[in-house]
N, C-alpha and C positions, 0 to 999 in steps of 0.2 A: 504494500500500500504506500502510496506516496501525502502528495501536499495537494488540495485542490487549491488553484487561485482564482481568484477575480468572484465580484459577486455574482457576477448569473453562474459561473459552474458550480459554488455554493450552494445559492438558492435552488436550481438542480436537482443537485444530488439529495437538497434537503425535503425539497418540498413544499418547498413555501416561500413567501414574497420576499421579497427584500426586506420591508417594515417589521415582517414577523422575526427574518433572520435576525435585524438588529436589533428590536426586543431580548429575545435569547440571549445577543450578545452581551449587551447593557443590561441584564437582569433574571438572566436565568445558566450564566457560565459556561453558554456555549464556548467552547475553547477555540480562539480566533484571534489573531493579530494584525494588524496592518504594515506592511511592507512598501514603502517609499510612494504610500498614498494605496494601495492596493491590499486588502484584505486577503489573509490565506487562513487554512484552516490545515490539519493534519489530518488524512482521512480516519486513521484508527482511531484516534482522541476523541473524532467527534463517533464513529460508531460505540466507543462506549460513551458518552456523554448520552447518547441515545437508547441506548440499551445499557445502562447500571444493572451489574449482578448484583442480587439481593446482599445486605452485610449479612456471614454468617451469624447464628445466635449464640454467645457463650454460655456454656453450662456456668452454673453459678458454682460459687470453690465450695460447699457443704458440697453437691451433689457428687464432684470431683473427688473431694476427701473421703464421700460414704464409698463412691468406688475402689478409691484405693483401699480400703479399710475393709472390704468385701471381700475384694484379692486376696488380700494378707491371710485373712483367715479362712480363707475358702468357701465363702457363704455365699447362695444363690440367692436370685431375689424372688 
């Protein structure tokens, strides 16, 4: 994957207007910078800016403790 430039390949790829893109830009962290007056974008960046994997959930430290503590002593649950 490379770099899209200029705003219409942006808009494009993105789907949407130019207004919408710079909304995003200016307030939703589309990840995008301007280059000697010309907007670029990194393609990967923005497909996960588009697609965010869920944060995993951490087990909480009791639940981790009660597991090690079930090892230890051999006990099923």
């Amino acid at each position: 994957m490379g770099r899209i430039v200029g705003m219409i390949a942006i808009k494009s790829y993105l789907g949407m207007t130019e207004s919408t893109v710079m909304d995003c830009i200016n307030h939703q962290d589309l990840p995008a910078e301007k280059v000697k007056g010309v907007w670029e974008v990194d393609q990967a960046a923005v497909d996960r800016w588009k697609n965010p994997q869920p944060q995993k959930k951490s087990r909480s430290k009791a639940a981790k403790s009660k597991k090690k503590k079930s090892a230890a002593t051999g006990e099923k649950k």
